[in-house]
N, C-alpha and C positions, 0 to 999 in steps of 0.2 A: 884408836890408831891401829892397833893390832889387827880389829876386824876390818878397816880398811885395807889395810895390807894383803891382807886374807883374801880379799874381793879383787884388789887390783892382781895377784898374784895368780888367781883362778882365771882372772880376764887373759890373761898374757901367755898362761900356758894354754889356755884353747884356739888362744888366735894362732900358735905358734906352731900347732897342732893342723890347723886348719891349713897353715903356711907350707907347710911340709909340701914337696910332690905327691899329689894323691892320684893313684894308678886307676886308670879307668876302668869300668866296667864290664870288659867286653871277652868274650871268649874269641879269638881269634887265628887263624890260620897263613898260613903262607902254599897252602896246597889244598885243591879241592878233595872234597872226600866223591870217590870214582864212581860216577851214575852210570856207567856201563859195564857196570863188575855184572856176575852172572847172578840169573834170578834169586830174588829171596829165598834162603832154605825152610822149605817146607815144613821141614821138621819145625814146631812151636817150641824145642825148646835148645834148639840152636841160633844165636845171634849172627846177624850178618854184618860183619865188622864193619860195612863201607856205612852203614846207617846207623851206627853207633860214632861216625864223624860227622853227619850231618846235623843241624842246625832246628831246634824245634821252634816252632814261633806257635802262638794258638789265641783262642778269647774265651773259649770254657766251652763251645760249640762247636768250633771247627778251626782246626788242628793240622801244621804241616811240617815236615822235616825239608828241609833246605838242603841239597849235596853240594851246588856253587860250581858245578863241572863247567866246563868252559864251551866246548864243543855238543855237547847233550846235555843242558840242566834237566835236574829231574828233583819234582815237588813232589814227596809222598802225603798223601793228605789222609785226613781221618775227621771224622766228626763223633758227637759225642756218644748215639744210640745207635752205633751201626753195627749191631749184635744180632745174629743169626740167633734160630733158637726160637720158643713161643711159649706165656703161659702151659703149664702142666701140673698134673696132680700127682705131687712126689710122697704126699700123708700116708704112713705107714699105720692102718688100722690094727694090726696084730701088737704093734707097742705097748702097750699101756697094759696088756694081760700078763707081759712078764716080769714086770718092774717090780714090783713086789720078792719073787721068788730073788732076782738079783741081787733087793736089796738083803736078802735075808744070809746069800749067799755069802755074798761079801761080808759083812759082820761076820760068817763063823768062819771067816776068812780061807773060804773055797772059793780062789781065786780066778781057779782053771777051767770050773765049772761056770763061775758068774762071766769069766768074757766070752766064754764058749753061745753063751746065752747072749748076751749082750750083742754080739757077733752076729749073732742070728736073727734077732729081731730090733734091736734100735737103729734102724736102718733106715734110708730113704725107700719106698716104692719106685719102682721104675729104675733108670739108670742113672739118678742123680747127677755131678758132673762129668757123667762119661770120664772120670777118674785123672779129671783138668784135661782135659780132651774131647771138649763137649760139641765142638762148632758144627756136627753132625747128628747131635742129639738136641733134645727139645731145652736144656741148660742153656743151649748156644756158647756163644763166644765172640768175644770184640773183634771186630775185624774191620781192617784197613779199608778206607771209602775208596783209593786208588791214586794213580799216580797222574800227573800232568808231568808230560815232557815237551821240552824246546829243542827243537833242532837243528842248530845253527850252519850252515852251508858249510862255511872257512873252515878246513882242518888243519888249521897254521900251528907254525909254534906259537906261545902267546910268553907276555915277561908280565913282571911287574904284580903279579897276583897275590889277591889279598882278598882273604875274607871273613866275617867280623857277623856274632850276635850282641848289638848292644843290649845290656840289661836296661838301660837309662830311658831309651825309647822303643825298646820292643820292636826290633828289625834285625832284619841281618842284610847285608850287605856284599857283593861280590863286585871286583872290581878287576882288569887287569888291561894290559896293552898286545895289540895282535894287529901286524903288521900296520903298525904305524899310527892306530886308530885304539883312543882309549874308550872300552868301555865298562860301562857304573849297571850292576840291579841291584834294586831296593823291594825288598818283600815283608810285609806285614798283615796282618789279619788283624782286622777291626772289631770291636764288638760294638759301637754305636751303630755300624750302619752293616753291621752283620756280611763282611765281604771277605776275602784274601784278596792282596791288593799286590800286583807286579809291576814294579816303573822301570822301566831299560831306557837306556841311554846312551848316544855314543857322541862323541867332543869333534865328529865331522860330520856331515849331512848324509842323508839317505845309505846311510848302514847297517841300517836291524832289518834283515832278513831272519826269517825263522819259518819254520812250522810249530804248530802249539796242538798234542793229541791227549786225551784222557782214556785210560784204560783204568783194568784192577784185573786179577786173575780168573775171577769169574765171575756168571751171574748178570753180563751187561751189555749193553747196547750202547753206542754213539752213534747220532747225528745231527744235523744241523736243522733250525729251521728259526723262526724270525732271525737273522741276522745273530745268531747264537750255535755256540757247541755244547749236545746234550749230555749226558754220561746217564744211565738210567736202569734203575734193574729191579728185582726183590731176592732176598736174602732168602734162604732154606729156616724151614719153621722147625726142623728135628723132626719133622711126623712123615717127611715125604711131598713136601707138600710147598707152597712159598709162604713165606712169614711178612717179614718187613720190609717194608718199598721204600727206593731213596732218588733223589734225583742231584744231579750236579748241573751247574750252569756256567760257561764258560764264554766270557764276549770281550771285544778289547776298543782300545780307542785309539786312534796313531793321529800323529802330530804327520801330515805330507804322505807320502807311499799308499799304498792299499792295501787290503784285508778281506779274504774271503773265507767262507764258511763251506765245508764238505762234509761229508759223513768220515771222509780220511781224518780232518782236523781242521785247523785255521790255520792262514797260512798269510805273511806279513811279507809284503814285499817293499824295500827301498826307503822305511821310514826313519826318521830324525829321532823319534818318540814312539813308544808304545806302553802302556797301561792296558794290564789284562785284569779281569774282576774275574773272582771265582765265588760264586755262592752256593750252598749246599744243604742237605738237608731230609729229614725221614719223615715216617708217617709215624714216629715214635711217640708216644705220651705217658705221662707218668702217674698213671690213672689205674688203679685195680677195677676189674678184673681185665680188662679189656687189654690194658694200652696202647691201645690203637686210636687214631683220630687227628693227628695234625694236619693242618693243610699245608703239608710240603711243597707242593706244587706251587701254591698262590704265597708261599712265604720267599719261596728263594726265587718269584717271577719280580715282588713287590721290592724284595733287596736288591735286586740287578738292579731295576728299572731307576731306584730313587741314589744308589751308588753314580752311575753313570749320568747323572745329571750335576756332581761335582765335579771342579778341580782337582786335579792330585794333591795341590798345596792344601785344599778343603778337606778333603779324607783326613789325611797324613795330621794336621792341623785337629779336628774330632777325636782322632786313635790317641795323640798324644793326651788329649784335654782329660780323658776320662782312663787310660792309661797313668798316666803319671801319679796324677796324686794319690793312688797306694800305694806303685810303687819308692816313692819320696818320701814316704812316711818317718821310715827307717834308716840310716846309715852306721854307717862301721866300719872305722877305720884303726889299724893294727902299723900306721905311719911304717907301710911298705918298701913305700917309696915306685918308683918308675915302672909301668909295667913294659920291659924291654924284651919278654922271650914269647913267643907264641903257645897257646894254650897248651895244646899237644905235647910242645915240648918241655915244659916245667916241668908237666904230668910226670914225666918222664924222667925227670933230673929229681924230681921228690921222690920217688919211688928208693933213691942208693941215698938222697940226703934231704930229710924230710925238717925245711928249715923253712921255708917258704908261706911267708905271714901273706902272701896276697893272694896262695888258692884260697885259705881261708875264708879272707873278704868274700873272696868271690863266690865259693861253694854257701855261704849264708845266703849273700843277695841271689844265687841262681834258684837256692828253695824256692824263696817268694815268688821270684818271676815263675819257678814253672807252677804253683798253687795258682799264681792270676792267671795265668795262661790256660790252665786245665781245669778252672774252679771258679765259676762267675756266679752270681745269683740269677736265678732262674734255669739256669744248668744240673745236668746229671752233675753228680760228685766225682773228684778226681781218682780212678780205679788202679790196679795196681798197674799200669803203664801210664797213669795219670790219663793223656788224652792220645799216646801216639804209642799206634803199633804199625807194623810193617806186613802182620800177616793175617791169614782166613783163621788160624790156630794160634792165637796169643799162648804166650805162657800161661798155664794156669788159668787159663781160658778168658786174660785179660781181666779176670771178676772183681766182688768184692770180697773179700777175704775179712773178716769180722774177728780171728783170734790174734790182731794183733794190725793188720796192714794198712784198713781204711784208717783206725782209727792214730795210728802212727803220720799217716796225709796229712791229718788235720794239726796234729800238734801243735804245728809251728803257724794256724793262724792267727790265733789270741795274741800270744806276745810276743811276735813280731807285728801287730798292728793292723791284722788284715781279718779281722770278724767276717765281712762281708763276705770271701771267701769261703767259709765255713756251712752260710745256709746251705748251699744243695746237698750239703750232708744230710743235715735236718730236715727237709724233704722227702730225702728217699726213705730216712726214719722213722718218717707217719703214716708214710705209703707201706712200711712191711707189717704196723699193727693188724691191717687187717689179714691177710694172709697167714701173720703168725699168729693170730685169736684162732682161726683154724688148727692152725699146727699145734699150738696149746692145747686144745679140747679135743682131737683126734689121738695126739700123741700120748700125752701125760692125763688128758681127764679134769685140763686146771683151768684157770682164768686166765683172764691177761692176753698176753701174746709174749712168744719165743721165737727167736732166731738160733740156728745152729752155726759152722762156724763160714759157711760159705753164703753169698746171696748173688744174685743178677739183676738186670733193668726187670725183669719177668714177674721177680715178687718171689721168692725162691725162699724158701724158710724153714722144710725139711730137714734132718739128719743127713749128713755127707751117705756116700753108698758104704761107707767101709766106718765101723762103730771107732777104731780107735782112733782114728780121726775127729770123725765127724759127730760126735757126742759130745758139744760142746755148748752146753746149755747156761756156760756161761756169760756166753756172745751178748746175747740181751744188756745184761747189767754193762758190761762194758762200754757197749755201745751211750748207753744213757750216761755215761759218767759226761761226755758234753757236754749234755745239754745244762747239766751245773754248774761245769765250767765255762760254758760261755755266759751265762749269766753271772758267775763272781766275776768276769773280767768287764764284763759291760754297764754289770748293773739294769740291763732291761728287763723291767717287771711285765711288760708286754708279753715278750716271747718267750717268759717263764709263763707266764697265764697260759698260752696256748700250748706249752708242751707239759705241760701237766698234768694231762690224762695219759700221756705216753709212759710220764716217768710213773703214774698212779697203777697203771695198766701193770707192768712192769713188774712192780712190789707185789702186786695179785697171784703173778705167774709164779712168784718165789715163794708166795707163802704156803702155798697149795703143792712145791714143790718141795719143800726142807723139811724133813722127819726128826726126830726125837731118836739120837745115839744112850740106846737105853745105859750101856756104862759109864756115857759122862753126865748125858743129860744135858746135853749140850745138840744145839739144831746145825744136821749137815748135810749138805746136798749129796744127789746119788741116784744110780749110778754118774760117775760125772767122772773126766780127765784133767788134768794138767796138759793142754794142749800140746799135743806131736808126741809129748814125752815118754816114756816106758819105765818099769820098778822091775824088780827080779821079787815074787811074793814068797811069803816062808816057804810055800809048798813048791817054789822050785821055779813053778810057771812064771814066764812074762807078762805083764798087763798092762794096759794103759788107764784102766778102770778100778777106781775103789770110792768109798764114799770120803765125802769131805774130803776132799784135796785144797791145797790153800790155794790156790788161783780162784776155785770158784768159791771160797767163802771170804775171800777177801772182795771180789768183785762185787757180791749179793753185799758187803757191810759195805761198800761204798754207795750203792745206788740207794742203800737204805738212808745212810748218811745224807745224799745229795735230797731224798726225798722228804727228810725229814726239815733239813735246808728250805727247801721252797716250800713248803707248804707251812711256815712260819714266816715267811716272807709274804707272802700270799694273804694271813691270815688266816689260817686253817690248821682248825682243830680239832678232832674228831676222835671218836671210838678205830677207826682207823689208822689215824698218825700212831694213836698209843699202842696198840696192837704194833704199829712196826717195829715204835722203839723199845717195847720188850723183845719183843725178835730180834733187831740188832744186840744188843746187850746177851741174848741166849746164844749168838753163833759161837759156833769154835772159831776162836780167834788163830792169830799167826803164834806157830811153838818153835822154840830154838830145842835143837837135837840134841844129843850126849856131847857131840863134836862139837860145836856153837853154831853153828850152821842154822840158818831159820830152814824149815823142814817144807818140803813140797808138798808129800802126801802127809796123811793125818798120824801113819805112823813110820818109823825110821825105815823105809825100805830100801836096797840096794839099789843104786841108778846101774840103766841097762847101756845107760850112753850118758857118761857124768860130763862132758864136753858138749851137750846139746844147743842147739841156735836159740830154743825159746828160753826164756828166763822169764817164766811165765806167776813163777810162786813170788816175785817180785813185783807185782805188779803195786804192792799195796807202799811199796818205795817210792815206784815212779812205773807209768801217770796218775797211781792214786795218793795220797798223803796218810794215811793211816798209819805209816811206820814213817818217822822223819828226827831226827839230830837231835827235837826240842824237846820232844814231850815222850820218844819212848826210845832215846840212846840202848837201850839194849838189842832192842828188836833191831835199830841200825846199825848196828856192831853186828848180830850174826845176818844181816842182809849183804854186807863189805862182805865177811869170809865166805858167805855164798857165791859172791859175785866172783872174788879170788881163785876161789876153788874151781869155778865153771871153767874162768879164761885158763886154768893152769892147766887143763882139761884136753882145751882146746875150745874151748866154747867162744861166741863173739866171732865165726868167721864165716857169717855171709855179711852182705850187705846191711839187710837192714836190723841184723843183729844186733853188728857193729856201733851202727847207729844208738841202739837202746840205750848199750851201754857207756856212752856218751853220757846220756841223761843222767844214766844211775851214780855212777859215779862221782859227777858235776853234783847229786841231790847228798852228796856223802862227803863233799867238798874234798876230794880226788882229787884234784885240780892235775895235776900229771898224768893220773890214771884216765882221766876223761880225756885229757890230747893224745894220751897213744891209743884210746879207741879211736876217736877220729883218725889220728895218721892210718890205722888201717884201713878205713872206710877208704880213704885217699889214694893207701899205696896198692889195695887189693880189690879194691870194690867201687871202683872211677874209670867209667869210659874216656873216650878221649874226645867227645860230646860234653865231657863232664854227669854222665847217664851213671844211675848205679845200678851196680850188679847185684843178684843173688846169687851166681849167675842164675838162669840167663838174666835180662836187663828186667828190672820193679823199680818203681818209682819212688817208693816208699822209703831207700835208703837216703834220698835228697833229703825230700822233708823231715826224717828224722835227725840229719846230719846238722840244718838248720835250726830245727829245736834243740837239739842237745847244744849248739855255739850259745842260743840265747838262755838255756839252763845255764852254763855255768857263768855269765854274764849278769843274769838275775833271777831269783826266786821270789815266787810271795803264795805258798803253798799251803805254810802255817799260820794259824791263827796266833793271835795275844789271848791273854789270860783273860781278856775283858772282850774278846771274840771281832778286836778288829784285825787289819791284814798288815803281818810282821813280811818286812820289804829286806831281803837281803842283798845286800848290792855288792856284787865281783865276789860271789861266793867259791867261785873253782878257777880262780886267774890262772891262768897258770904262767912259770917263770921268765918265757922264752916272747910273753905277750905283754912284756915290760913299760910300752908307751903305748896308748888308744884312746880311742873315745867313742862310743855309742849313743842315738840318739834314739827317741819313738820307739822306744819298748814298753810292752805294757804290762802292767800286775794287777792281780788280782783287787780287785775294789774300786777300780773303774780309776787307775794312776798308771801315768806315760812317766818314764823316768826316762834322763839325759843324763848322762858321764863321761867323766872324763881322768885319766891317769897318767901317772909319770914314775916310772921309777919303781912299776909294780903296786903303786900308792893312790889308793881314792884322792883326787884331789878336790872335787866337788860333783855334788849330785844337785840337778834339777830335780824337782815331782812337782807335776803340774796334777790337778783333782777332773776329772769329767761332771760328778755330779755330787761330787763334796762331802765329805766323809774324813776318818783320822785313818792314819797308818803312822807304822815304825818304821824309820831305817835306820839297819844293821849295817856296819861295816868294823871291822878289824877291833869288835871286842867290844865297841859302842853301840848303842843307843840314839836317837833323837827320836821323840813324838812329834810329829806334824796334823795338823788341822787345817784343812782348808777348805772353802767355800766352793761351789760350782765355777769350772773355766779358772780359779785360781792356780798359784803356782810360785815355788817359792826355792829358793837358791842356796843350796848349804855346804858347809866348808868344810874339809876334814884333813 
């Protein structure tokens, strides 16, 4: 009777949950963001506010901001490889002669001497990223594919305006009234039939007038020719020279009126209906050494051709079919209630009273939509602007950034439900073994293959130009810690078979890298940094260089861990695997200080900026699990006063800082401490696009904003005694998140969990199995062991 009750009482509060008004999903406005504000600033690392209001739509290929102006709409578009810049040979041959003398320096800890050295030669050859200002040098840089504008005759006043990106179907939408005459655009980018797709509409006949022209700031031609408008150019290779060839395509369909084609533009006269197709695209490929070879041309002739032979109801109808069910995957709701204020202006009302349960909603679902939008399979990966810039000089050259940003992107694919997402990460990380087998054997003299902490579509794997930076040889392991976690969450034994020689490659590069610290006897990597970060050494000087720093022997024990993982999965056992795992068991592990503090560098030095953005000697908290709650409470007791001591600092204020420490916290079951990281991400680091800032605008605060909601929502990081996956369910609720429910999260061991609560109190958790296995779930002190079968799933009470 009891568990009857139990079940009827679960049913009741979900339906009643469900009953609630649930605020929809849409970012929305009551004012266009100004498509005739003054050109984009030049400068890469200034934002142009009016595009920091517009509206991103994208399919992992091509990519546009929406402004919704009334009188001028302006679509800035972008696609995925349209990076200036060209293969180059950045391998610094003079490396590997002084590594020795470095490491020797550093042990007799001549500190000034060894960066003096390090400075001088762990370097890139050549100019490296042109110092994130490369779109002139052979690094390149993302750059904007251009803009399409509409230019509406009527400069009336207009009422009634409104304009909206739905999360739910991946559109936005403008709408407003002008002199008497309503009218509707609907814009979306497809990825089945590979187009940007614009439906205008007006509620009386023969009203759309427009011109429609495509430009970009340089580098291009426009003209007409089969009944089409062309946009066309090649990008600077960095040598002087042209690089990369793109082509745009641009044709419409109108319902009554005409439509002709110029080298001015297209130009719409007097129609009911109009539908513009825009398709795009490079000679980009993702091929060492060359990347050169797509058929650009006969790809964006073959997507016009086969677009324009649908209905709008047919397009719109495809976008959704294969649109939806990822995003659907997922929901979360925090029973908000009504969303009655426009985006912009919450923003803005959260900013003095940060109470506001529906950014939340929204800033989780806006992750995923922008990962689907910027992150498809068979696509580049999403960089740190995801897939949309505005300029020829991205921030930071638009790149991929390796000590901390790509792999921050990804976080939140796994459990939030979106794997699929995730490969063209994996991609581009098969593509750098070969260029980094080079950088390995040039630089250091090893095996394997190495990344440092920057890379580009180019295959870029050198040392940054400046050492204390760019000596970050610990990017590698980082990078592979993936490809293990996409496997504990999938369970695919496939696509651990095929990245196995990455992760093998990998442990090669490290073992040929980690010497023998003759006082402990203990194996440490060297020279090597604590990414961005600086120590004050006894002898006075500043460095960013010593050996064994715990970032990078935490990162090298996880990729050992993860390696030793699959190749037991796998069935593989070798003179190899044992060799690792004495190697892992010899590193220097993580050491708590005199203060309690777990320690960054290997010995107690003074921070030169105890307030710094990276929290990088954290790593083996979170995204690694090496240090966690169950199994080494100490080490997560001084990782908390680490973390305490950073923000007391001032640490945690840029964007995707913010974001980290979300996770960290939510892994420390903070549960407060993780909502006032977020609230800052919110109140300091959220365009009114909903874009996050470093400043200027990175992508990487979104998605980490979204993994860290679903960190403190669910973990499954830690193993059981008996090596299956311990599931903790509303590990970091925090008190102000009193009534929800979450659906389609995923954990580790290939299980979707559902929940739901009342009153701050698990009231029941679903876990359905993918390919059937046991887990535990934790919740408020308890226990339960569950076993299920493949596709099973099973309903528990709490």
């Amino acid at each position: 009777m009891m568990k009857l009750w139990f079940l009827f009482f679960g049913f009741f509060l979900t339906s009643a949950i469900r009953a609630q008004p649930q605020p929809s999903l849409k970012l929305w406005y009551t004012k266009p963001a100004n498509a005739q504000a003054a050109e984009d600033p030049k400068n890469g690392w200034k934002d142009d506010p009016e595009w920091l209001k517009a509206l991103p739509l994208g399919n992992g290929s091509l990519g546009a901001m929406v402004y919704g102006d009334v009188t001028r709409e302006r679509i800035q578009l972008n696609e995925e490889s349209m990076w200036s810049g060209s293969p180059d040979d950045n391998n610094n041959p003079n490396a590997f002669a002084a590594q020795a003398e470095i490491r020797k320096l550093l042990f007799a800890g001549k500190y000034k001497e060894a960066s003096a050295l390090t400075s001088q030669t762990q370097i890139a050859k050549g100019e490296g990223s042109g110092h994130g200002n490369g779109s002139t040098v052979p690094f390149g840089s993302f750059q904007l594919l251009g803009n399409l504008f509409l230019d509406f005759p009527k400069n009336l006043p207009y009422q009634n305006y409104q304009r909206e990106l739905d999360l739910n179907d991946a559109v936005v939408r403008v709408s407003y009234t002008q002199n008497g005459v309503q009218f509707k655009r609907e814009v979306f980018v497809s990825q089945p039939d590979q187009v940007m797709v614009v439906h205008l509409t007006a509620n009386k006949p023969g009203q759309l007038s427009f011109t429609a022209q495509l430009s970009r700031p340089e580098r291009f031609r426009t003209y007409a020719e089969n009944d089409q408008l062309l946009m066309a150019g090649k990008l600077s290779n960095g040598k002087g020279g042209d690089g990369l060839a793109y082509l745009t395509r641009l044709k419409a369909k109108v319902n009554k009126g005409s439509v002709k084609y110029s080298e001015a533009g297209l130009t719409i006269q007097g129609a009911n209906e109009v539908t513009l197709f825009l398709t795009a695209s490079t000679d980009y490929k993702l091929e060492y050494p060359a990347y050169k070879g797509r058929n650009y041309e006969g790809i964006t002739r073959t997507n016009l051709q086969k677009a324009m032979q649908k209905s709008y109801s047919q397009l719109f109808g495809k976008h959704l079919a294969e649109y939806q069910p990822y995003f659907k995957r997922v929901s979360f709701s925090l029973n908000s209630g009504e969303d009655k204020l426009p985006t912009d202006e919450r923003l803005a009302v959260f900013k003095t009273n940060p109470t506001d349960r529906h950014l939340y909603e929204l800033l989780f679902q806006y992750g995923r939509y922008l990962l689907i939008a910027s992150s498809r399979p068979g696509t580049l990966p999403a960089n740190l602007q995801g897939i949309w810039t505005n300029k020829l000089q991205s921030p930071w050259n638009g790149d991929y950034h390796t000590n901390i940003n790509i792999q921050m992107n990804y976080w939140p694919a796994e459990v939030t439900n979106l794997p699929e997402m995730h490969l063209p990460y994996f991609d581009l990380l098969r593509s750098l073994t070969k260029p980094g087998a080079e950088t390995a054997q040039i630089h250091y003299h090893a095996r394997g293959w190495v990344i440092h902490p920057i890379t580009n579509v180019w295959g870029y794997t050198a040392p940054g130009e400046e050492a204390g930076w760019g000596m970050h040889t610990g990017a590698t392991a980082w990078l592979c810690q993936h490809i293990g976690e996409h496997y504990r969450f999938t369970q695919d034994k496939v696509f651990l078979q095929e990245h196995y020689p990455v992760l093998k490659a990998a442990t090669e590069f490290y073992m040929d890298w980690l010497v023998v610290n003759s006082q402990t006897g203990k194996l440490v990597s060297g020279p090597a940094g604590s990414p961005e970060n600086t120590f004050i050494a006894p002898d006075g000087s500043k460095s960013q260089i010593s050996m064994g720093p715990a970032h990078e022997q935490q990162v090298i024990w996880q990729l050992f861990n993860d390696f030793l993982m699959a190749s037991k999965v796998l069935g593989i056992q070798d003179d190899w695997t044992k060799r690792i795992t004495q190697a892992q068991q010899s590193l220097a592990g993580p050491q708590i200080g005199s203060d309690g503090r777990l320690m960054e560098w290997a010995s107690e030095f003074q921070e030169a900026e105890p307030g710094h953005r990276h929290i990088s000697h954290l790593f083996a908290l979170h995204p690694g699990n090496q240090i966690n709650l169950v199994q080494t409470p100490e080490l997560a007791a001084a990782a908390k006063k680490s973390l305490d001591y950073r923000i007391a600092k001032g640490g945690g204020h840029t964007g995707w800082s913010a974001a980290w420490l979300i996770s960290q916290y939510a892994r420390l079951k903070e549960a407060e401490k993780a909502k006032a990281s977020l609230d800052v991400v919110v109140t300091k680091s959220t365009s009114p696009n909903l874009f996050g800032q470093h400043p200027p605008f990175q992508m990487d605060a979104n998605f980490g904003t979204t993994a860290g909601i679903a960190e403190m929502l669910l973990q499954s990081h830690v193993q059981t005694a008996s090596g299956g996956v311990l599931i903790d369910l509303l590990p970091a609720l925090p008190a102000s998140w009193a009534i929800g429910r979450v659906s389609g999260l995923k954990a580790r061991g290939g299980f979707e969990i559902t929940m739901n609560w009342q009153n701050n109190y698990l009231q029941q958790a679903e876990i359905r199995s993918e390919k059937g296995g046991e887990a535990t779930l934790q919740y408020g002190g308890k226990s339960k062991v569950v076993s299920l079968l493949p596709g099973q799933k099973q309903v528990i009470q709490w």
